[in-house]
VEXDREN-2710 file (C-alpha; in Angstrom, 1 decimal):
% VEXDREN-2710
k/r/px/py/pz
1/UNK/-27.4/-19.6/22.4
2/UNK/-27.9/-23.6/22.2
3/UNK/-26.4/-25.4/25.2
4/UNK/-23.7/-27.0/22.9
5/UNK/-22.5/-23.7/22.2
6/UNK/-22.6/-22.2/25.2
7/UNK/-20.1/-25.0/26.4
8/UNK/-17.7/-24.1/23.9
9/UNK/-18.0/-20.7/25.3
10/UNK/-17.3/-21.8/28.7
11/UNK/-14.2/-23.8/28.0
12/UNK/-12.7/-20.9/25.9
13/UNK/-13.3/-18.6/28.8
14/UNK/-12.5/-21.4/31.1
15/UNK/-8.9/-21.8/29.3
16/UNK/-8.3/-18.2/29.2
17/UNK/-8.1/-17.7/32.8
18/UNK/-5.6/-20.8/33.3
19/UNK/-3.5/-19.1/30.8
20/UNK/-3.9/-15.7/32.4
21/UNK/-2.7/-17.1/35.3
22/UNK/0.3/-18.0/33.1
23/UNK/0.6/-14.6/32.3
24/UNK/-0.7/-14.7/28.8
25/UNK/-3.4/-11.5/28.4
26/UNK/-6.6/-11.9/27.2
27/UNK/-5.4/-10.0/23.4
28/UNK/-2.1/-12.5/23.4
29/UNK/-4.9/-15.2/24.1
30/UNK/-7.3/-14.3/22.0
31/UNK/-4.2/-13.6/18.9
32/UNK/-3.8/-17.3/19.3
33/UNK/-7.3/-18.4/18.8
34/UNK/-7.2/-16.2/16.1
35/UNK/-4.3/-18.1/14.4
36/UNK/-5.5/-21.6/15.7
37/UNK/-9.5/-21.7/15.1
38/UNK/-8.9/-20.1/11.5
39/UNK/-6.6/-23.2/10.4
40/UNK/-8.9/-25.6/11.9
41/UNK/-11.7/-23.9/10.2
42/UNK/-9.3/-24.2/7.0
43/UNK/-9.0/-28.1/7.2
44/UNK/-13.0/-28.9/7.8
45/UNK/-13.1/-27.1/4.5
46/UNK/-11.1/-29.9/2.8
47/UNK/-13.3/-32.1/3.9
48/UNK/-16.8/-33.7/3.1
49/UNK/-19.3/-31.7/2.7
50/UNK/-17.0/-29.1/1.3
51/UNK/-14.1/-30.6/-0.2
52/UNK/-12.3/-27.6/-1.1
53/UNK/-9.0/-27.2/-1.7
54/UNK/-6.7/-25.4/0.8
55/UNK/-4.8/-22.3/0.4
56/UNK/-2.9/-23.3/3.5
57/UNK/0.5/-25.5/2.5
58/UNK/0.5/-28.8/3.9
59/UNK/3.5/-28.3/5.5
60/UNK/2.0/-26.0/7.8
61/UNK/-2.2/-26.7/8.2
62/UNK/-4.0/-27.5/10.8
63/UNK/-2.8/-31.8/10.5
64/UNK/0.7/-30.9/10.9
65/UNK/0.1/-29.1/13.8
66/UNK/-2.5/-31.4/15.8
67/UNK/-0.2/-34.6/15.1
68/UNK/2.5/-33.1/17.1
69/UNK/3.8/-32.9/20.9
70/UNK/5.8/-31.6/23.2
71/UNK/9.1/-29.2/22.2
72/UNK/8.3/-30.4/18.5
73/UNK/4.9/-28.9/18.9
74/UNK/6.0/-25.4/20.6
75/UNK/9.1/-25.5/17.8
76/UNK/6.8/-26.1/14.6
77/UNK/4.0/-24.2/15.7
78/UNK/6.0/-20.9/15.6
79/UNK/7.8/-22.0/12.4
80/UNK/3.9/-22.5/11.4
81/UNK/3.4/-18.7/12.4
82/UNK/6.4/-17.5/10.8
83/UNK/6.1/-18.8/7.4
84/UNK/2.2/-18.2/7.2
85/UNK/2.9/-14.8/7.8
86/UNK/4.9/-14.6/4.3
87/UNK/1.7/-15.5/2.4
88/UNK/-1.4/-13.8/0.3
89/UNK/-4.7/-12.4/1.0
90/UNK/-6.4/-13.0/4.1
91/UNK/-4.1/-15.3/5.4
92/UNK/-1.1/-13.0/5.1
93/UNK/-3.0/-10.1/6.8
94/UNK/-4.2/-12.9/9.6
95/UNK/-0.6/-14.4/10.3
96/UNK/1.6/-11.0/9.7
97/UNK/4.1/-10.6/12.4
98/UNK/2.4/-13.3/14.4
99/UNK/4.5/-14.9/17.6
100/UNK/4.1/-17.8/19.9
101/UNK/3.0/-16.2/23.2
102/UNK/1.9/-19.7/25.0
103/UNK/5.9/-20.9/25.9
104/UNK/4.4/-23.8/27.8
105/UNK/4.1/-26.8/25.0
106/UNK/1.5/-28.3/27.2
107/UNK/-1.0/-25.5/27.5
108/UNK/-0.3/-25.5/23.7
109/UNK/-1.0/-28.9/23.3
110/UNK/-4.4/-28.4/25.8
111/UNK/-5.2/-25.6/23.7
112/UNK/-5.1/-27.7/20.2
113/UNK/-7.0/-30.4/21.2
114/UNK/-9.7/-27.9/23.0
115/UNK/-9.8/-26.8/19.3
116/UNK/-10.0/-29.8/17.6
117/UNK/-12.5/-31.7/19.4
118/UNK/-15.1/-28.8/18.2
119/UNK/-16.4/-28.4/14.3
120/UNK/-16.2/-24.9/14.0
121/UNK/-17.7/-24.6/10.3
122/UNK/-20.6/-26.4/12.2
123/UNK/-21.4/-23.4/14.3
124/UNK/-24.0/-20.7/13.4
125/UNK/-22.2/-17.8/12.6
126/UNK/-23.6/-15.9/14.9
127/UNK/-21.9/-17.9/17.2
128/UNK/-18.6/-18.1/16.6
129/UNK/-19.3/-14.2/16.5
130/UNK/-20.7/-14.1/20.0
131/UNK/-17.9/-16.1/21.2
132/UNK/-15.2/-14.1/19.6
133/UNK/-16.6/-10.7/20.4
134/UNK/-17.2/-11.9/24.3
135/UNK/-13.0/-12.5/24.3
136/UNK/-12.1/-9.1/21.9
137/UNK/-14.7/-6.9/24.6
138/UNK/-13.4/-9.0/27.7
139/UNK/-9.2/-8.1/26.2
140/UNK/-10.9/-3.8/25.6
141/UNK/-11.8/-4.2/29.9
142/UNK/-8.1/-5.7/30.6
143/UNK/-6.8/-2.1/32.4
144/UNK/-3.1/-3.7/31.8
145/UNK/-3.5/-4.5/28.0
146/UNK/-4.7/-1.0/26.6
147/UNK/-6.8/-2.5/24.3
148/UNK/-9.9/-0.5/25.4
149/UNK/-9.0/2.3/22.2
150/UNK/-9.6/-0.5/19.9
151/UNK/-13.4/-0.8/21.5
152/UNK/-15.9/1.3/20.3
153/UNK/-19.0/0.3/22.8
154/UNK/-21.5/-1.9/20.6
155/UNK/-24.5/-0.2/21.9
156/UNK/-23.1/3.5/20.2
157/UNK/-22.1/1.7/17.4
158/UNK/-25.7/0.3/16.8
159/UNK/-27.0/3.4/17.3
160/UNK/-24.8/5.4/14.7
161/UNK/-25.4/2.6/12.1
162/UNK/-29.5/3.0/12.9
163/UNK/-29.3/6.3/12.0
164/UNK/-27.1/6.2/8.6
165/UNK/-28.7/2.9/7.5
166/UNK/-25.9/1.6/5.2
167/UNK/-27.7/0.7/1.5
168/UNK/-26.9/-2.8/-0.2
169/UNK/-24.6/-2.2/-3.0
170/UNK/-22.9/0.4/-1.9
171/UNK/-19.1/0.5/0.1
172/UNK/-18.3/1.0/3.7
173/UNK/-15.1/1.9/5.1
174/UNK/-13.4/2.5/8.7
175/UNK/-9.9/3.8/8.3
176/UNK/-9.2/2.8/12.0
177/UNK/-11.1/-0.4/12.0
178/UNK/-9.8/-1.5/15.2
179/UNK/-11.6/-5.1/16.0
180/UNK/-14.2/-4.3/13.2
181/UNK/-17.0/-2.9/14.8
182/UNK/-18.5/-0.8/12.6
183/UNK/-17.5/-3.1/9.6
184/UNK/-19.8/-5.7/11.2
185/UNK/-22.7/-3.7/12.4
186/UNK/-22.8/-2.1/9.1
187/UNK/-22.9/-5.6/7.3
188/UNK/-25.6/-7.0/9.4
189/UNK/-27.8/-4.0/8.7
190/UNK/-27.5/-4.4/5.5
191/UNK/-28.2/-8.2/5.7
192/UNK/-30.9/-7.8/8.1
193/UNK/-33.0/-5.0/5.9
194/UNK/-32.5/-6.7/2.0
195/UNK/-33.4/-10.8/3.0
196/UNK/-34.3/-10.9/-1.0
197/UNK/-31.2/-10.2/-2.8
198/UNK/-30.3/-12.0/-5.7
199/UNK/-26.7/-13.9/-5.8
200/UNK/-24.6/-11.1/-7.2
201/UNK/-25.9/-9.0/-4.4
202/UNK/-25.2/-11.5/-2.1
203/UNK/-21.6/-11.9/-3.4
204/UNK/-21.4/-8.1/-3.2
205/UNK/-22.6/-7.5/0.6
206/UNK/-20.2/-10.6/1.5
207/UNK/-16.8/-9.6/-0.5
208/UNK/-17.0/-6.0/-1.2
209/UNK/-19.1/-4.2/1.1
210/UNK/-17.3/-3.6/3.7
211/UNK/-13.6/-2.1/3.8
212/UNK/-11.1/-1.2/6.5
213/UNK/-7.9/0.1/7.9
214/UNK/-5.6/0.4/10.6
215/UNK/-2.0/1.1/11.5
216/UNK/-1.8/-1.6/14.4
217/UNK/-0.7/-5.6/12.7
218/UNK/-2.6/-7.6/15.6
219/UNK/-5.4/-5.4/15.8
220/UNK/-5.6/-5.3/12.0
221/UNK/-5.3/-9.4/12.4
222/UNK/-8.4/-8.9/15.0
223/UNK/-10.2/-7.5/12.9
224/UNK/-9.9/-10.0/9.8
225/UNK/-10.7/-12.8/12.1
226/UNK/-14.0/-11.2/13.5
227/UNK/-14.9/-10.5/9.5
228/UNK/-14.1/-14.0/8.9
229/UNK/-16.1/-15.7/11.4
230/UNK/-19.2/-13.9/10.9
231/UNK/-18.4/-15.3/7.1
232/UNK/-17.5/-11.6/5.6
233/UNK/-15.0/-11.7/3.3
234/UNK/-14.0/-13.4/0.3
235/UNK/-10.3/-14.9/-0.6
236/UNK/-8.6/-10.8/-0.2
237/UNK/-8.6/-9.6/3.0
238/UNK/-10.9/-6.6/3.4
239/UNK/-8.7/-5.0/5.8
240/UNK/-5.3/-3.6/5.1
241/UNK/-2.4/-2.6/7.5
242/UNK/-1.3/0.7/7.5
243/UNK/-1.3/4.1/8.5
244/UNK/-4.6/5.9/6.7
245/UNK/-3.1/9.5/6.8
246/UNK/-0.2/8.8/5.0
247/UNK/-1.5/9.7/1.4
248/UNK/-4.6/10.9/-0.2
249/UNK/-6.7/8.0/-1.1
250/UNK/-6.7/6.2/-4.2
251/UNK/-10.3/4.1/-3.7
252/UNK/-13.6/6.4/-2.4
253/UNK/-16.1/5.0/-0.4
254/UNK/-20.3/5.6/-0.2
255/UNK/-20.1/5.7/3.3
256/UNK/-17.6/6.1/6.0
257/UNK/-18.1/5.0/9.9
258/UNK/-15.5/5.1/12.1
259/UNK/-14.0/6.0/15.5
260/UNK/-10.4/7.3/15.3
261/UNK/-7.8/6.3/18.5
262/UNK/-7.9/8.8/21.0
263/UNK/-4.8/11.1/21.3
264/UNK/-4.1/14.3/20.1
265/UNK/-0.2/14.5/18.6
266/UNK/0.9/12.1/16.2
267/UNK/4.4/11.1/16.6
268/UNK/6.7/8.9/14.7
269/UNK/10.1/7.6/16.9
270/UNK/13.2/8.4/15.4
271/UNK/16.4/6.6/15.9
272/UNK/19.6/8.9/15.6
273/UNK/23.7/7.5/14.5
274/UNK/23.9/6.8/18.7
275/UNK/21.3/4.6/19.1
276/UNK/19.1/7.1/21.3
277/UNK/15.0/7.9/20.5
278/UNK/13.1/10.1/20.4
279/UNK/9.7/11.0/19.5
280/UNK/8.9/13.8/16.7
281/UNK/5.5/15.4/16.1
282/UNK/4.4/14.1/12.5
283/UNK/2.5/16.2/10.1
284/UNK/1.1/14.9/7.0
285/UNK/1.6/17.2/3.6
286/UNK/-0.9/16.4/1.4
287/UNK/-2.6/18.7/-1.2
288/UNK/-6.1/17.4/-0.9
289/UNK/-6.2/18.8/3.0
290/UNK/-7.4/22.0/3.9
291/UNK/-4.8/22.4/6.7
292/UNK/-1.4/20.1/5.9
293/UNK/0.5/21.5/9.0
294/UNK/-0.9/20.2/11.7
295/UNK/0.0/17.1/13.5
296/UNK/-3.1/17.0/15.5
297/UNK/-4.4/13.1/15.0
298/UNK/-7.8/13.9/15.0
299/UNK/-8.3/16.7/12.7
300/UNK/-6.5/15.0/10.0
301/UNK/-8.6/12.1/10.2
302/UNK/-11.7/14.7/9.4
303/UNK/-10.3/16.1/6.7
304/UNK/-9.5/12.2/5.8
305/UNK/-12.6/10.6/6.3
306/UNK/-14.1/14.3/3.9
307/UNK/-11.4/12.8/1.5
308/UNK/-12.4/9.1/1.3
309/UNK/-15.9/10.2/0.6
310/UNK/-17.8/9.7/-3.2
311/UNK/-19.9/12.4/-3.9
312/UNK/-22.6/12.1/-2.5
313/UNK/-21.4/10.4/0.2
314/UNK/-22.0/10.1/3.7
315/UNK/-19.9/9.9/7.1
316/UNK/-20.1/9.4/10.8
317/UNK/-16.7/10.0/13.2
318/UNK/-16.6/10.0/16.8
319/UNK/-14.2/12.9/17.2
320/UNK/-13.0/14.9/21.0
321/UNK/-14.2/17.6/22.3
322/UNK/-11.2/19.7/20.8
323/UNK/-12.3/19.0/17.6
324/UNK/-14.9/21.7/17.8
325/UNK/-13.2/24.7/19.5
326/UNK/-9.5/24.4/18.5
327/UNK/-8.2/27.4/17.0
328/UNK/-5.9/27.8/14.0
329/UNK/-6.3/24.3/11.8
330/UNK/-9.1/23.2/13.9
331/UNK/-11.4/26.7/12.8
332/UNK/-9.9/26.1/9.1
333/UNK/-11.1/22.7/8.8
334/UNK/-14.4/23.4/10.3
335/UNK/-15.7/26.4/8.1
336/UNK/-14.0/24.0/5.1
337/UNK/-16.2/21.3/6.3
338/UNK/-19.6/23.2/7.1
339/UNK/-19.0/24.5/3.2
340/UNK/-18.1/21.3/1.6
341/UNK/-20.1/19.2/3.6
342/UNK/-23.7/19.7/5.2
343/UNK/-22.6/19.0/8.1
344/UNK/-26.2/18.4/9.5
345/UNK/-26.2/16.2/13.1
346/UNK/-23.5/16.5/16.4
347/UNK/-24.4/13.8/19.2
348/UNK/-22.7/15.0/22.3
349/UNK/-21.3/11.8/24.5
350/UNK/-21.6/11.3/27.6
351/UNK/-18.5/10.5/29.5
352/UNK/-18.0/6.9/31.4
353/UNK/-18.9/5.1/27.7
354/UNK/-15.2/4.7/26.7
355/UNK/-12.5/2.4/28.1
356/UNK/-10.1/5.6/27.7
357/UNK/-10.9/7.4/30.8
358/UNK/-11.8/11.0/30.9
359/UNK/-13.0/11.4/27.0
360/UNK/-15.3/13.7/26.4
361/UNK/-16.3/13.4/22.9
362/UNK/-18.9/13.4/20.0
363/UNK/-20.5/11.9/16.5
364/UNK/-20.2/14.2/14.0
365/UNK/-22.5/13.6/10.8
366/UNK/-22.0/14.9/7.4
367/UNK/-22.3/14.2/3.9
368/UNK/-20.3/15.3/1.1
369/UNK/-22.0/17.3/-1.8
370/UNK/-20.1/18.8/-4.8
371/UNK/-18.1/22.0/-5.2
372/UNK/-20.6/25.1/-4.8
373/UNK/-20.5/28.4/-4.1
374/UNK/-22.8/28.5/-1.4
375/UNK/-22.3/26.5/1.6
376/UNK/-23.8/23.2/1.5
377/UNK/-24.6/23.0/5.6
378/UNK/-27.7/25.0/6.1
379/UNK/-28.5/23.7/10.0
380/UNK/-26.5/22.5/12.5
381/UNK/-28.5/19.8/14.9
382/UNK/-27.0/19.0/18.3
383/UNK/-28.3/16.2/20.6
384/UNK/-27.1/16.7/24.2
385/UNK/-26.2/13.3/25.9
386/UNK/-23.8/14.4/28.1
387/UNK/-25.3/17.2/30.8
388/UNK/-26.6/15.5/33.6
389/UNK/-26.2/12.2/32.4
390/UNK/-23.9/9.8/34.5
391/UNK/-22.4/6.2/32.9
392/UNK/-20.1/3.9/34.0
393/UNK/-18.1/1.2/32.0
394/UNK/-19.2/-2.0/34.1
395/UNK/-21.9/-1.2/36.8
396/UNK/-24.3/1.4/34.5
397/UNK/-23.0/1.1/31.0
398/UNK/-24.4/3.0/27.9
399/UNK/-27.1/1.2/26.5
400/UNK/-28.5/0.9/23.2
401/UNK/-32.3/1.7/24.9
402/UNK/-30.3/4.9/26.1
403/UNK/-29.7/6.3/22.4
404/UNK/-33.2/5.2/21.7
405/UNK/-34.4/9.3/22.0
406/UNK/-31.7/10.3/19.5
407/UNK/-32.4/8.0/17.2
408/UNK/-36.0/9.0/17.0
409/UNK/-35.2/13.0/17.1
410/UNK/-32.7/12.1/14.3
411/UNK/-35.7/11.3/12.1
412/UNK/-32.7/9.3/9.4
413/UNK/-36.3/9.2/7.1
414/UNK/-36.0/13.0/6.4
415/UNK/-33.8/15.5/8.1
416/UNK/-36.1/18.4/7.3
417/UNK/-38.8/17.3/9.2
418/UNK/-36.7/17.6/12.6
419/UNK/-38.6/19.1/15.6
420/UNK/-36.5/20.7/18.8
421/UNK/-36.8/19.0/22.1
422/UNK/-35.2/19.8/25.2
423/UNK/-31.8/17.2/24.2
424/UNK/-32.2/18.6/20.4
425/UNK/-31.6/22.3/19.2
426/UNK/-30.7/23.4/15.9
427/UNK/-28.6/26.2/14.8
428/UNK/-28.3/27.8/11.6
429/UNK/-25.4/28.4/9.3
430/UNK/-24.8/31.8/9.9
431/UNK/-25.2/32.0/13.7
432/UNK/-22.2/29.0/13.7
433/UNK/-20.1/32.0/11.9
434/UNK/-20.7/34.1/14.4
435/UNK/-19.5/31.9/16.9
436/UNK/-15.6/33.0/18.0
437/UNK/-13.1/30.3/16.0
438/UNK/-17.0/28.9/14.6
439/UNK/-17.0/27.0/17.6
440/UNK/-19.1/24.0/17.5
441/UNK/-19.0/23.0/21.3
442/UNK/-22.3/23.9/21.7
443/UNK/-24.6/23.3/24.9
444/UNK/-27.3/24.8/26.3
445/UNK/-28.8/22.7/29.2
446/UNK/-28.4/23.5/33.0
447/UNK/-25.4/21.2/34.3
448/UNK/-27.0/20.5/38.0
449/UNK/-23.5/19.2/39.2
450/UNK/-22.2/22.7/38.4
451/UNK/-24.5/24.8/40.3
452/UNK/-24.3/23.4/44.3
453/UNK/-23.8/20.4/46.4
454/UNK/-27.5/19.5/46.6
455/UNK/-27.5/18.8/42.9
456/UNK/-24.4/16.5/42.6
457/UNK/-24.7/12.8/41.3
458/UNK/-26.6/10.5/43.6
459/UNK/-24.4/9.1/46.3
460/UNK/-24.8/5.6/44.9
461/UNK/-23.2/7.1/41.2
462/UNK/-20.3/8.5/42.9
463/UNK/-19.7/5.3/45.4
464/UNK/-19.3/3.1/41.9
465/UNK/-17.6/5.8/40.3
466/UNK/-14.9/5.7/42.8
467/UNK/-14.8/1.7/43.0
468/UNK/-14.1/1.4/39.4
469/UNK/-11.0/3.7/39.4
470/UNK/-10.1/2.2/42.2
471/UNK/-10.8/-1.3/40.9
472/UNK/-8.6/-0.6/37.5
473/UNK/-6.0/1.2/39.7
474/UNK/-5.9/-2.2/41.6
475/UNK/-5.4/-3.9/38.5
476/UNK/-3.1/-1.7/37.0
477/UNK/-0.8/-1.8/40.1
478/UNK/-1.0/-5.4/40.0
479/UNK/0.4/-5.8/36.6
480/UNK/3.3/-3.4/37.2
481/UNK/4.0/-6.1/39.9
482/UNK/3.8/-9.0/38.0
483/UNK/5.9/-7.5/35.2
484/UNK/8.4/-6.9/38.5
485/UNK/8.5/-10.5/39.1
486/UNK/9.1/-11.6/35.9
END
């Protein structure tokens, strides 16, 4: 990174922890960059070399807010907010339900001229990226903020994406986007692999490429902004608020990536004639599932991602452990799936990669094929990353050289050509059918920290396990005391 830029990144960072001590968290920090860099951005492009003309009203761009001080400043700035909010396109799905979370008019103040002494437009993309996926990973490790869900570790994303290499002119779509992870992985793939394509194609990969949804406004707003600074995304906003299970889809994708919030029950609150809440499981009826009744989260979002698919067309969802063993909905779904689908690759995770503590989970790998009568998944191939493998989130996080094995036993150049390793075993269509409930939570590798003392973790592992939970318990309890005081 050139030193120029690298300063930038020092007095954001720098800024954020004066406002943290404030109280403002790094995602209420970050939502404000968010809203503040994008109408900067928005009035360098009225200006020479550009010369475009704004889609932001005058009565609210970046001019009208830089001119002004004090009360007046903290006053128009959430009137700013507010009415931007109201409008089209990107810059509705940016400013939707945005707030004011900086009370004090100076650090506001601070914070606009920080911003306006930069040209942002000036910046490599790959910049402004780097600086605003530093703040969206730095908000996933804030214990207090819970946005660790939204996270999917880059390193696991890169990986998946290596393996499904994502064609240019075809569509990608996450239906729980989160920050945009996939969305912009995928992209840069693409990018990265086709440097000779003609302008249309080039119009394509930047505007219609890449899709995405989720049911959360300021992660949805996250997301946008990460698109839009690593210049994806024409005048619509590729992302849309809302939740994805709701109805069967109306648009189908080529390709689906995606890793759906952790959670089992969905739940919508309800609000009776007294006032009082409650929380009800939700169930989705739609026709085009194979099993309507559940309100399991995560085996509706199979059966949706199976639904959002063209044919052919390809996916790859992180998905829990229950996933593969559940009984009743859970075995429907997965003999529905392994004869729709051929359902040909599971990567089993190891645990310590997610900011949710505790999750066990997976990568399941399919692609959709037409109606038949015979089923369409022949093999079954399951990599084994888990047994005997120990990760933790900050002092031995999962890195990309770590999936470098699967990736190769993968073989994404032809499937049929796989060969068994120890980590790699296949098993075939009808021995999965034998399997009680056609259980998929398959493993076959001796789990040394199961069989005696000698062969737990190393010392060392266990010493930083324990400091991290008691690092974020630390942190945790410290929030609870600082929302005390206030």
């Amino acid at each position: 990174m050139p030193p120029e830029s690298s300063a930038i990144v020092q007095k954001l960072w720098n800024y954020c922890n004066v406002l943290r001590d404030d109280g403002v968290s790094y995602g209420d920090y970050v939502e404000q960059l968010t809203y503040l860099v994008f109408l900067k951005m928005a009035d360098e492009l009225t200006k020479p070399p550009y010369n475009n003309k704004s889609a932001i009203p005058a009565a609210y761009n970046w001019q009208s807010i830089a001119g002004k001080d004090g009360i007046e400043l903290e006053a128009h700035y959430r009137s700013v907010l507010e009415n931007l909010g109201k409008e089209k396109g990107i810059i509705g799905v940016i400013f939707r339900k945005s707030q004011n979370k900086i009370q004090d008019p100076a650090k506001l103040k601070r914070l606009v001229m920080l911003i306006d002494g930069e040209t942002w437009l000036g910046l490599d993309i790959d910049v402004k990226g780097e600086i605003y996926e530093g703040l969206l990973q730095k908000n996933a490790e804030d214990v207090k903020s819970g946005a660790g869900q939204y996270f999917t570790p880059r390193p696991l994303i890169k990986a998946i994406v290596e393996v499904m290499k994502p064609q240019a002119g075809k569509t990608i779509f996450d239906p729980a986007c989160g920050t945009g992870g996939f969305l912009l992985v995928a992209h840069d793939y693409i990018s990265a692999h086709n440097p000779n394509l003609n302008k249309e194609e080039k119009k394509f990969l930047k505007e219609k490429t890449v899709h995405g949804k989720d049911i959360v406004d300021s992660v949805a707003r996250l997301c946008a902004m990460n698109l839009y600074l690593h210049g994806i995304a024409g005048d619509e906003s590729p992302i849309d608020v809302g939740d994805a299970l709701v109805s069967e889809p109306s648009d189908h994708y080529d390709m689906v990536l995606t890793n759906p919030p952790f959670g089992k029950k969905s739940s919508v609150t309800v609000t009776n004639g007294d006032g009082e809440t409650n929380k009800e499981k939700l169930t989705y009826s739609r026709n085009d599932f194979w099993a309507s009744s559940t309100s399991n989260k995560q085996l509706n979002f199979v059966q949706h991602v199976w639904s959002l698919l063209k044919i052919p067309g390809s996916a790859a969802i992180v998905v829990p452990d229950n996933v593969l063993f559940e009984g009743g909905a859970g075995e429907v779904i997965r003999r529905n799936l392994l004869q729709a689908c051929n359902v040909h690759t599971l990567l089993r995770l190891p645990t310590g990669v997610f900011y949710a503590q505790g999750v066990k989970a997976n990568v399941l790998f399919f692609d959709k094929k037409p109606a038949a009568k015979e089923p369409w998944t022949q093999t079954l191939w399951i990599y084994d990353l888990r047994t005997n493998m120990h990760f933790t989130l900050k002092t031995n996080p999962l890195k990309y050289e770590d999936l470098q094995d699967f990736i190769q036993c993968y073989n994404a150049g032809n499937l049929l050509k796989r060969k068994e390793t120890e980590r790699f075993h296949s098993f075939s269509y009808d021995k999965l059918m034998e399997r009680d409930k056609v259980n998929l939570d398959i493993f076959w590798l001796r789990d040394e920290s199961l069989e005696d003392s000698d062969n737990l973790p190393d010392p060392d592992v266990i010493a930083l396990e324990i400091a991290e939970n008691l690092q974020d318990a630390l942190e945790q309890f410290s929030g609870i005391v600082g929302s005390l005081k206030e």
